[in-house]
Rosetta silent file (secondary structure, phi, psi, omega in degrees, C-alpha in Angstrom):
SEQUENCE: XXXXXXXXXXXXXXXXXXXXXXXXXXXXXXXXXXXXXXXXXXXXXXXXXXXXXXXXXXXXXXXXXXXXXXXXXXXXXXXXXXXXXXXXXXXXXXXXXXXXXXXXXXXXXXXXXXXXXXXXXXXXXXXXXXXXXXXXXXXXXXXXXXXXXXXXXXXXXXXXXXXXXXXXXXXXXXXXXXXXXXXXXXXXXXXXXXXXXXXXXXXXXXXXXXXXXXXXXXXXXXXXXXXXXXXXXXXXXXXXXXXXXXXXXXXXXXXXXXXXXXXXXXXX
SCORE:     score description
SCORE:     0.000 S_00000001
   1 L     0.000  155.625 -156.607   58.745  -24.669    7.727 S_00000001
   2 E  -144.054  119.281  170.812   59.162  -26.933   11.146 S_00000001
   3 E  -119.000  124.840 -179.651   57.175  -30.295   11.043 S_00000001
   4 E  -151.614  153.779 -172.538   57.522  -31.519   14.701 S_00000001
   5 E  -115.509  137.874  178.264   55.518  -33.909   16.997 S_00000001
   6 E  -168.280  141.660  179.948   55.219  -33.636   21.020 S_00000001
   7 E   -99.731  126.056  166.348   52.927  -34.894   23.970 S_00000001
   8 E  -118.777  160.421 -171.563   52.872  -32.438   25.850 S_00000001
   9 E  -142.460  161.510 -170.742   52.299  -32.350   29.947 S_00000001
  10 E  -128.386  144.789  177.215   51.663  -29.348   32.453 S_00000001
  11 E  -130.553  120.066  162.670   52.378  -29.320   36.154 S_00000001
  12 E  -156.576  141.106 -158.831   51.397  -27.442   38.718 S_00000001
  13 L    66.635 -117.583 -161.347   51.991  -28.417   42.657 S_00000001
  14 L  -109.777  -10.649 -167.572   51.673  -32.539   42.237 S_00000001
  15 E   -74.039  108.801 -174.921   49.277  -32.390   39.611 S_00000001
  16 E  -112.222  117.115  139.484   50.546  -34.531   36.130 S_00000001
  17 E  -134.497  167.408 -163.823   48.561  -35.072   32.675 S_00000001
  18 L  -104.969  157.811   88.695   49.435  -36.310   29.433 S_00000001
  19 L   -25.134  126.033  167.455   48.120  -35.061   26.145 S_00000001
  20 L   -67.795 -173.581 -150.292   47.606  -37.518   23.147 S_00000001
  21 E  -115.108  130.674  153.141   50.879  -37.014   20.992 S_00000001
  22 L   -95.749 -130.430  154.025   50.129  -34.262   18.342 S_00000001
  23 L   163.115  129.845 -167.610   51.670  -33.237   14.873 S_00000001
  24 E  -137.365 -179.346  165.379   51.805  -30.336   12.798 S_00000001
  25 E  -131.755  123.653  179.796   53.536  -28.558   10.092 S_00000001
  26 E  -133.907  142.415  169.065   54.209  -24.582   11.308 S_00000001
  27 L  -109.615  140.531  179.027   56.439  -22.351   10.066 S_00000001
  28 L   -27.143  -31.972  174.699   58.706  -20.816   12.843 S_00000001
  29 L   -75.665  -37.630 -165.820   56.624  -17.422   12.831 S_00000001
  30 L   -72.969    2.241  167.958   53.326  -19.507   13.627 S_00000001
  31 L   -79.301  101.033 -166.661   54.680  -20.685   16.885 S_00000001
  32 L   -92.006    5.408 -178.569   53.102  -18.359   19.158 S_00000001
  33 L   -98.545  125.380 -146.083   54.822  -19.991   22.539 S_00000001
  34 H   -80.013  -35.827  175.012   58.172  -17.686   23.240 S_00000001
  35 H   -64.747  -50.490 -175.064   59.956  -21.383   24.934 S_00000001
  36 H   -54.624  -71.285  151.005   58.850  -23.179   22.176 S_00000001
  37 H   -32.508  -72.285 -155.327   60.626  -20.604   19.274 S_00000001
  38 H   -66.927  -74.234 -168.555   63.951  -20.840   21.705 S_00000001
  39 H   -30.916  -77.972  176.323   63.731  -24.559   21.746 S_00000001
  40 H   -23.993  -44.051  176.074   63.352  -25.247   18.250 S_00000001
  41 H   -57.834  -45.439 -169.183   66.511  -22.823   17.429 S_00000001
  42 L   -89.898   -0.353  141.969   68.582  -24.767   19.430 S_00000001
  43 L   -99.413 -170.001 -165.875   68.064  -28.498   17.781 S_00000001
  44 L  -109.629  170.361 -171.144   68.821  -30.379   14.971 S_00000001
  45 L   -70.433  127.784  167.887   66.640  -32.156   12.392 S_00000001
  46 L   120.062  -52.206 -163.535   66.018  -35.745   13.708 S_00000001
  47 L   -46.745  146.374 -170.523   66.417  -34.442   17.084 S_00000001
  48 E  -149.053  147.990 -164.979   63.705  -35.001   20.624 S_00000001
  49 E  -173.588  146.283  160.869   64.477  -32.857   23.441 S_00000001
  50 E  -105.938  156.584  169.575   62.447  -32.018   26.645 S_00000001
  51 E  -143.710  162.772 -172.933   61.540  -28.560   27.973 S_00000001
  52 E  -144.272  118.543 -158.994   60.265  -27.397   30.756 S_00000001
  53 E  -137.872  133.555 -177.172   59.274  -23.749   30.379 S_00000001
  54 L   -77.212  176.182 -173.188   57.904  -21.522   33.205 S_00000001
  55 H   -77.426    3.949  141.850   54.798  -19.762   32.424 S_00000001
  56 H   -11.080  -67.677 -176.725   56.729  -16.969   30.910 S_00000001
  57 H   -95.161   11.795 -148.359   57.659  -18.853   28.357 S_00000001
  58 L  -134.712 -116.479 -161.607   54.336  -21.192   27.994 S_00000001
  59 L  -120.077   18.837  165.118   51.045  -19.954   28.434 S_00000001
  60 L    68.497 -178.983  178.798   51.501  -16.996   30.971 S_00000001
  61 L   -27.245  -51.826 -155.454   49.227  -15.828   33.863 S_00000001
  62 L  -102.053  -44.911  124.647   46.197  -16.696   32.411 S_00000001
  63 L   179.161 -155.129 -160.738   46.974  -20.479   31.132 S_00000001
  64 E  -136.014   58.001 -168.444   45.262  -21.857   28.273 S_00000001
  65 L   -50.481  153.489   -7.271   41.545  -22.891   29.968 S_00000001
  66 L   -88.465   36.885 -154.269   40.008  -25.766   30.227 S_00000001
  67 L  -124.537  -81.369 -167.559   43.049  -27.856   29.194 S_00000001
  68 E  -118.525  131.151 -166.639   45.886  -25.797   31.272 S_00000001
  69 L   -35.177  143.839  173.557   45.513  -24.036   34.478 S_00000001
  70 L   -67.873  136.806  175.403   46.556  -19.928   34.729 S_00000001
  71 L    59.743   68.619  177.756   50.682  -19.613   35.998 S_00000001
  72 L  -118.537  108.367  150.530   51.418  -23.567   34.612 S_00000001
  73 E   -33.459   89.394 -160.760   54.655  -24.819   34.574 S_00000001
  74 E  -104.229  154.632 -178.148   54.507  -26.795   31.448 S_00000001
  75 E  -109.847  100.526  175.620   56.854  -29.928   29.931 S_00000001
  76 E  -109.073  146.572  139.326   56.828  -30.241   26.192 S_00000001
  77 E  -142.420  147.071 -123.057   58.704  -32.943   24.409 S_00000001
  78 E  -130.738  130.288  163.131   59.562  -32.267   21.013 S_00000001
  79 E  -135.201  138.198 -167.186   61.029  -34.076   18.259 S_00000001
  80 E  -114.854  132.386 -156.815   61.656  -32.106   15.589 S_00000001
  81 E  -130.323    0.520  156.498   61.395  -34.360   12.633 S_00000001
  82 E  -171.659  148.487  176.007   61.859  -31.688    9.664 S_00000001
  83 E  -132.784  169.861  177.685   62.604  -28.559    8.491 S_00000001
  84 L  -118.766  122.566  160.950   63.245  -25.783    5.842 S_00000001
  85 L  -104.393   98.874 -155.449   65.393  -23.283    5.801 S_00000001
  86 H   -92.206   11.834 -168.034   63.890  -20.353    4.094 S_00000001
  87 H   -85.683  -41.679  167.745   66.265  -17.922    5.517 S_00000001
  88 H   -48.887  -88.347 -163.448   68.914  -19.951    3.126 S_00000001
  89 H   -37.686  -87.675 -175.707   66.396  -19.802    0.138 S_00000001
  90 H   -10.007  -66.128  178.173   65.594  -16.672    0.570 S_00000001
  91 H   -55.083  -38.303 -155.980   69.175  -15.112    0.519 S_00000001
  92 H   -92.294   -1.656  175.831   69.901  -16.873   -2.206 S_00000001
  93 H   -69.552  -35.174 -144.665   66.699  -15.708   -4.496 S_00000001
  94 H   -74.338  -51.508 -156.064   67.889  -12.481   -3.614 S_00000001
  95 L   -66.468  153.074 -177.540   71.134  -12.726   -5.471 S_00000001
  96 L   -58.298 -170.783 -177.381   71.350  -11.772   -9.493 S_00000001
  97 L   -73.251  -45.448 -171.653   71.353  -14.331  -12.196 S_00000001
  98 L   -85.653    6.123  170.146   75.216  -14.120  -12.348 S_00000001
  99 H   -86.462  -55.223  174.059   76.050  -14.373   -8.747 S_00000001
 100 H   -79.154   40.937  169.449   73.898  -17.798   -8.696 S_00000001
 101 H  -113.618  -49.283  168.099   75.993  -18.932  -11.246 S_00000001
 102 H   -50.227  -28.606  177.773   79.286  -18.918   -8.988 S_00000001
 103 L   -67.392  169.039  167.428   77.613  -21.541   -6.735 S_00000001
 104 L   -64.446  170.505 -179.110   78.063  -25.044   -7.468 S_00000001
 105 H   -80.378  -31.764  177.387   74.703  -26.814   -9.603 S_00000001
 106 H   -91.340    4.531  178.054   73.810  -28.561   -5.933 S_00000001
 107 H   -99.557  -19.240  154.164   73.346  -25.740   -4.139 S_00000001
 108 H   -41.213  -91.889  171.334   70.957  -24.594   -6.860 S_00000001
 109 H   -28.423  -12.613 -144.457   68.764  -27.789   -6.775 S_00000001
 110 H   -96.489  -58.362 -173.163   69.166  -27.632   -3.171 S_00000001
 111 H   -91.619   -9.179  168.922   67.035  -24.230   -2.854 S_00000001
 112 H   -76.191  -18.378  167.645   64.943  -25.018   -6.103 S_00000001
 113 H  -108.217  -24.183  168.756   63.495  -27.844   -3.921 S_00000001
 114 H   -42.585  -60.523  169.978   63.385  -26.234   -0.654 S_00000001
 115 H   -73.410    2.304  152.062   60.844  -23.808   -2.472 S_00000001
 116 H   -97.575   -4.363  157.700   59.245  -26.319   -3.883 S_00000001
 117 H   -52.743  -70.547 -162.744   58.788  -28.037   -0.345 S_00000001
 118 H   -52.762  -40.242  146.433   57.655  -24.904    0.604 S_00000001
 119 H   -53.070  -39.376  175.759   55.011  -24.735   -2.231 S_00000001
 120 H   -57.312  -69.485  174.279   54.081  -28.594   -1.064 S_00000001
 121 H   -36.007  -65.048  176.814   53.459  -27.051    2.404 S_00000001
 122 H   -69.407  -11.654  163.024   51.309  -24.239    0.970 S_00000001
 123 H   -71.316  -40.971 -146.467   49.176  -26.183   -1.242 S_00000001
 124 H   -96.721    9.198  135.391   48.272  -28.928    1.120 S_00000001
 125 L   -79.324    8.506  130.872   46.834  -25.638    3.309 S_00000001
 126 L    90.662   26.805  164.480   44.714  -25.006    0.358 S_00000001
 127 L   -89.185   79.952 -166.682   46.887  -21.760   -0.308 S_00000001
 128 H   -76.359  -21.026 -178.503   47.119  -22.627   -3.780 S_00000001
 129 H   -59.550  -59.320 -148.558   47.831  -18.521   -5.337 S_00000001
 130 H   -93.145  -22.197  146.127   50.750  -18.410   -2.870 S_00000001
 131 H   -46.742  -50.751 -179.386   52.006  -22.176   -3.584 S_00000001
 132 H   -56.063  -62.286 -177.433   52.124  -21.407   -7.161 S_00000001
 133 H   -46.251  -93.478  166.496   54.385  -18.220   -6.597 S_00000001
 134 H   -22.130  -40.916  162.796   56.839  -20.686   -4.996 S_00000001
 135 H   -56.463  -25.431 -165.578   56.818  -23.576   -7.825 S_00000001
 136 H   -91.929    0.501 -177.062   57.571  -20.660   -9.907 S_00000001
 137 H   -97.105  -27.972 -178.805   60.518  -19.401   -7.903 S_00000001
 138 H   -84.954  -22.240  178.992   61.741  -22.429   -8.177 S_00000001
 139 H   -89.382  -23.015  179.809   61.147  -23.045  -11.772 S_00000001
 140 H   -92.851   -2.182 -167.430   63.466  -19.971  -12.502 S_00000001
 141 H   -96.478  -28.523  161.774   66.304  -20.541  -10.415 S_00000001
 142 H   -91.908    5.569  173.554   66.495  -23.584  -12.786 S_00000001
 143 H   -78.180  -65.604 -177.010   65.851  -21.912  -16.247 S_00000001
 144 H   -14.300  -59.514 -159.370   68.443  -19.789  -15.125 S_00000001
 145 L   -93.070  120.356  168.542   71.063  -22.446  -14.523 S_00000001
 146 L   -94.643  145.840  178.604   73.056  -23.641  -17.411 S_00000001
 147 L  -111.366  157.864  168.397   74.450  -27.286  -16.806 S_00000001
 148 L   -79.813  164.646 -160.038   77.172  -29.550  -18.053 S_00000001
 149 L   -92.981  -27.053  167.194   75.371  -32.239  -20.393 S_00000001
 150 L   -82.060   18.203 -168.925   76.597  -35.079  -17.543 S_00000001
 151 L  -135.649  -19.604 -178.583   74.861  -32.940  -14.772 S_00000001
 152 H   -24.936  -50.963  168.323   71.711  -31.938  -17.496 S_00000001
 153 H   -36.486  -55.106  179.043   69.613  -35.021  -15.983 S_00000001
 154 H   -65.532  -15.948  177.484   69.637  -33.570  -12.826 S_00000001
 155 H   -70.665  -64.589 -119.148   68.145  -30.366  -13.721 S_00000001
 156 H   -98.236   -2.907 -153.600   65.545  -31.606  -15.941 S_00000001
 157 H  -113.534  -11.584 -162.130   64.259  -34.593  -12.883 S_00000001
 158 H  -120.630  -29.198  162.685   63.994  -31.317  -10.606 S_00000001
 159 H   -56.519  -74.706 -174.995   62.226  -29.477  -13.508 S_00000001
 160 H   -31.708  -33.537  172.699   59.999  -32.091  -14.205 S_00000001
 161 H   -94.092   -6.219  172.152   58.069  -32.054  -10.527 S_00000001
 162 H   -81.777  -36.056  157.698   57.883  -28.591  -10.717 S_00000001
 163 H  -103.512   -7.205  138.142   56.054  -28.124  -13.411 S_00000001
 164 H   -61.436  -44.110  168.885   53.799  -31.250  -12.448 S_00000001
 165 H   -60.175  -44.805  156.354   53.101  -29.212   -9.391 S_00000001
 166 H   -55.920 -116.958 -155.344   52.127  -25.790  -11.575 S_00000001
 167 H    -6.449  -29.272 -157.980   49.796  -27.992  -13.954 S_00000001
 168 H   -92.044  -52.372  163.858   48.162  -29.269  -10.455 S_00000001
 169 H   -43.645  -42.420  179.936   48.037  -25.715   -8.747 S_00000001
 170 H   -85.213  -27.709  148.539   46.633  -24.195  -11.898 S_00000001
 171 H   -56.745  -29.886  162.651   43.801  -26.700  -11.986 S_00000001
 172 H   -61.577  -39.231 -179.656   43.108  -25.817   -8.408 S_00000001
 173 L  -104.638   43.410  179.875   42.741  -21.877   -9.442 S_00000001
 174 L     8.861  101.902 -174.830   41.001  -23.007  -12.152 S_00000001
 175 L  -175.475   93.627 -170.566   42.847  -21.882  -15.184 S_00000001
 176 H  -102.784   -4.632  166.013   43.041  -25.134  -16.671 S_00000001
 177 H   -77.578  -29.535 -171.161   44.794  -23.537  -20.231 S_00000001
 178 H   -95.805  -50.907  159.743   47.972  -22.309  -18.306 S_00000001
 179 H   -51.497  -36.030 -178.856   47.556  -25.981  -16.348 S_00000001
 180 H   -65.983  -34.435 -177.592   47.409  -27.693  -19.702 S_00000001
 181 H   -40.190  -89.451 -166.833   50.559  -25.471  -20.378 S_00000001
 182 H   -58.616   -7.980  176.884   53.027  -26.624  -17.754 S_00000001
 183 H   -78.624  -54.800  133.960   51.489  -30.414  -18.440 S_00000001
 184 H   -12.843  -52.979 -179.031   53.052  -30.247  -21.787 S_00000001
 185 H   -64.542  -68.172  174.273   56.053  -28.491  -20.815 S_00000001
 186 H   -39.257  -72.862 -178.289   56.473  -32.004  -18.436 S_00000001
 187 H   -10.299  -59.817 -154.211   55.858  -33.975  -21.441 S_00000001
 188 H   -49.789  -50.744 -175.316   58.401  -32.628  -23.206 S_00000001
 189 H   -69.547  -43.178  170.600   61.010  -33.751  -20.873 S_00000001
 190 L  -118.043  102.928  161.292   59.086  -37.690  -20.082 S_00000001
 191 L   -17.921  -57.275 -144.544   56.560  -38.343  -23.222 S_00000001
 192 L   -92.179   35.737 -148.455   55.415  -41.317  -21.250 S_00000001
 193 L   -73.766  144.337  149.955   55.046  -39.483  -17.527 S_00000001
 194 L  -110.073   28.455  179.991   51.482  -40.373  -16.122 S_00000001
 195 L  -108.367  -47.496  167.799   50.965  -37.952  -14.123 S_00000001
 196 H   -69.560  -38.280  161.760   51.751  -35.667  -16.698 S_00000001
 197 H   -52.192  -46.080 -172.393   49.460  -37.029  -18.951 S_00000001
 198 H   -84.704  -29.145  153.879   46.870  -37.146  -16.443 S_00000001
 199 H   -62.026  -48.732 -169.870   46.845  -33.168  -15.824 S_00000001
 200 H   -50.772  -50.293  170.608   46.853  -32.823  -19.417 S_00000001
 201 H   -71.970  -27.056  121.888   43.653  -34.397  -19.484 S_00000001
 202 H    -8.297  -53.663 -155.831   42.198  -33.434  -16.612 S_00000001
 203 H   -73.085  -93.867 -160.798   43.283  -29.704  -18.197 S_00000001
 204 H   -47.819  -45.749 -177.413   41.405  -30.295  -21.503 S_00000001
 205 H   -53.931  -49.450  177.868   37.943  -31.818  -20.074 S_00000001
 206 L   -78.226    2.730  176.699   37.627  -28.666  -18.156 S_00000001
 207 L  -105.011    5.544 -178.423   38.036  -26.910  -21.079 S_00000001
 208 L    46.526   71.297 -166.430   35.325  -29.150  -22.851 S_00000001
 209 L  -131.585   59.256 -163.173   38.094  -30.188  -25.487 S_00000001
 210 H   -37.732  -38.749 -163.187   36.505  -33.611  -25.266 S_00000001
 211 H   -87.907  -55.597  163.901   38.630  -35.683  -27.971 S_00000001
 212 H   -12.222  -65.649 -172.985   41.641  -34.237  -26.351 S_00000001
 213 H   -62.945  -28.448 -171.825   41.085  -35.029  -23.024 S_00000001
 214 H   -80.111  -40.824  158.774   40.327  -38.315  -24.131 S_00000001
 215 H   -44.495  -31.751 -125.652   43.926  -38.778  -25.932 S_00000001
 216 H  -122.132  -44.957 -146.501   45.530  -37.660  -23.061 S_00000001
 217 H   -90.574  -45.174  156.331   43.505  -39.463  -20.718 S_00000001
 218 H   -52.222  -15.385  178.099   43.997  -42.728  -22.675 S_00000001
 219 H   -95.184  -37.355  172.543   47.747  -42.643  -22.974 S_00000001
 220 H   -47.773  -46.612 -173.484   47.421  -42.154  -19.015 S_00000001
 221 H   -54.922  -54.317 -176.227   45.623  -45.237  -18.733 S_00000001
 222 H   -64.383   -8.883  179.446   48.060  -47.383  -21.068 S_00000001
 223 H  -109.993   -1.808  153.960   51.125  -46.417  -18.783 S_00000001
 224 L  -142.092   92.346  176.264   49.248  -47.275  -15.536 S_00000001
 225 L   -49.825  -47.509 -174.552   46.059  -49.482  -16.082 S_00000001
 226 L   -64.705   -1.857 -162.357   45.065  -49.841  -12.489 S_00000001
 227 L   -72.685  114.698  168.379   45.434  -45.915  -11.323 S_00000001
 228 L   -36.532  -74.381  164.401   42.236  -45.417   -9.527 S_00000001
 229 L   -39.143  -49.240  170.274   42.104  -41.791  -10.543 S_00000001
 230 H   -57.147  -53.392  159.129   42.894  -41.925  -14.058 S_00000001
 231 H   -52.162   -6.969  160.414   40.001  -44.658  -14.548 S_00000001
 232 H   -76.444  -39.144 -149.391   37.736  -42.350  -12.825 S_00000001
 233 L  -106.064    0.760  173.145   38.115  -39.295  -14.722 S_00000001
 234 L   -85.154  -67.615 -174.744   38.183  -41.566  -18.167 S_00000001
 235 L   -57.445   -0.826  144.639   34.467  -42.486  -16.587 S_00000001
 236 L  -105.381   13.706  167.244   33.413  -38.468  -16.342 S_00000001
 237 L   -85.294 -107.932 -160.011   34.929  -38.129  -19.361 S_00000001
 238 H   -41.105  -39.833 -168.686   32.343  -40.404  -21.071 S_00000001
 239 H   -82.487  -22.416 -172.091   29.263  -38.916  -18.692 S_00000001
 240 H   -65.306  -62.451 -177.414   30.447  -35.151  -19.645 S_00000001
 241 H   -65.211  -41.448  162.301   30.031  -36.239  -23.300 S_00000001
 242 H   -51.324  -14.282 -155.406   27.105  -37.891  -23.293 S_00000001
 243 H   -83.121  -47.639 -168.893   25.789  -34.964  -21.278 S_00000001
 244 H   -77.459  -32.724 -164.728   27.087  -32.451  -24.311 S_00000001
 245 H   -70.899  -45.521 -166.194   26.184  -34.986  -27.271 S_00000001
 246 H   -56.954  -73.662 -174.725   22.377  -35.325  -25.714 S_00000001
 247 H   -69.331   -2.443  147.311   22.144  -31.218  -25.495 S_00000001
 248 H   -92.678   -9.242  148.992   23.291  -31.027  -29.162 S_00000001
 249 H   -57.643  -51.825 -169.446   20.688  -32.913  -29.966 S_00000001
 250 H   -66.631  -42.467 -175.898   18.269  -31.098  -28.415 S_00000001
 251 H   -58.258  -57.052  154.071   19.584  -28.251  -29.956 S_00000001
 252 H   -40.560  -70.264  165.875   19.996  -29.238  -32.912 S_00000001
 253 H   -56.323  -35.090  154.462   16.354  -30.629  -32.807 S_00000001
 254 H   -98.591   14.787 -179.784   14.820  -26.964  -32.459 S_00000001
 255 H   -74.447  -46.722 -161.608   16.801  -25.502  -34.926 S_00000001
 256 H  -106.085    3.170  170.448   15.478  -27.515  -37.454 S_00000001
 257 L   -33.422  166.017 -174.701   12.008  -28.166  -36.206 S_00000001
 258 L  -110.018   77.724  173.265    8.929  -27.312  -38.519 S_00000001
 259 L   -44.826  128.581  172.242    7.520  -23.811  -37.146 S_00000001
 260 L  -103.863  120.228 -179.658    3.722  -23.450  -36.098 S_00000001
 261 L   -75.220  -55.305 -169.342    3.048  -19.515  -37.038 S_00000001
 262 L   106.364   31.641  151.343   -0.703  -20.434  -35.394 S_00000001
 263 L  -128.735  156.699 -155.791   -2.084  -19.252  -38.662 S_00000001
 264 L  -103.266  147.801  172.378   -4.527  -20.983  -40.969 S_00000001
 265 L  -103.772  125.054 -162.104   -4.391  -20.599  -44.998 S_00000001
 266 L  -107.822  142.566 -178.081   -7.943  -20.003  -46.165 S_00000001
 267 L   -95.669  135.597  176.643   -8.895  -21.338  -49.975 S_00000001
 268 L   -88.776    0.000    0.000  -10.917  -18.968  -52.208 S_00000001
């Protein structure tokens, strides 16, 4: 993934305009301008560069109407202000359990968050099935990895957002028992997380596991009173239940009602 920002301007004979200054997140295949792909290869993260790319390299013959004219010299400049390298992940996914044991423990963490970047990226594009596959690539390349008990911390701090990110993704594909899962799973490692807490509950409510949700949701509360979000979903917590206590009533109330057959007993 490539997150990079550029104003871009087009020329052709004396003619100059500006753009407003855009920003995106792309990954290197979604770049469909052929100048653009060459640039990018050739800097470094941090990095602003100009190009000037004929329309070869741009938008060709027929330009890109109404904004730029057909056979347009165009000037983009480009700061590239982050990247991923999945070509790195990727190789290194590839390899068995006992080859990605010979690396060092940071080059593990290294690509266990690079796919969970990469999972960040694909959630907040509202691909949550193919986010998930990434948190989970990422969650094995650390089960996998045994640690020294002075390097253990570091594992379990790179575990720990990864499985807050499953619990969030699996409430998105609504499968809030496998979310409740990995919310737990956090726990284990921070008791008092609130975040973790706050999935849990979140989890259980959609599962209408009211007094649960309500534990869960309440423990959230006590480790950040002020979280906007937690204090919401404690308030549709309480309208959910009232919602469910009111239709067991109701329920309840024709069960045990006093049946009218609609027939009369006549006395001899």
């Amino acid at each position: 993934m490539i997150r990079t920002s550029w104003p871009v301007w087009w020329r052709r004979l004396t003619h100059v305009q500006t753009t407003n200054l855009a920003e995106s997140d792309k990954f290197l295949g979604d770049i469909t301008l052929w100048g653009m792909e060459l640039g990018l290869l050739s800097m470094r993260r941090g990095e602003v560069a100009r190009f000037l790319f004929k329309p070869t390299y741009a938008y060709g013959k027929l330009g890109c109407p109404p904004l730029i004219p057909p056979n347009t010299t165009v000037l983009f400049e480009i700061e590239l202000l982050d990247f991923l390298d999945s070509a790195e992940s990727d190789k290194f996914c590839a390899l068995s359990a006992v080859q990605q044991d010979q690396f060092p423990l940071q080059k593990v963490l290294k690509v266990a968050a690079t796919e969970r970047e990469f999972g960040n990226y694909l959630f907040r594009q509202n691909r949550f099935y193919d986010a998930k596959v990434r948190y989970k690539r990422a969650l094995l390349l650390l089960r996998r990895r045994s640690a020294p008990p002075g390097e253990q911390h570091l594992v379990e701090a790179a575990r720990l957002l990864i499985l807050l990110n499953l619990s969030f993704v699996y409430l998105k594909l609504e499968r809030p028992t496998t979310a409740l899962h990995y919310g737990e799973q956090a726990l284990i490692i921070d008791p008092k997380n609130a975040k973790a807490l706050f999935r849990c509950g979140q989890a259980c409510l959609l599962m209408t596991e009211y007094q649960k949700a309500r534990d869960f949701l309440v423990q959230a509360q006590q480790e950040q009173p002020f979280n906007h979000d937690i204090n919401n979903e404690l308030k549709k917590l309480a309208s959910c239940y009232k919602d469910y206590t009111e239709k067991e009533k109701e329920m309840c109330h024709r069960m045990f009602a006093p049946c009218d057959t609609g027939f009369t007993v006549e006395e001899n």
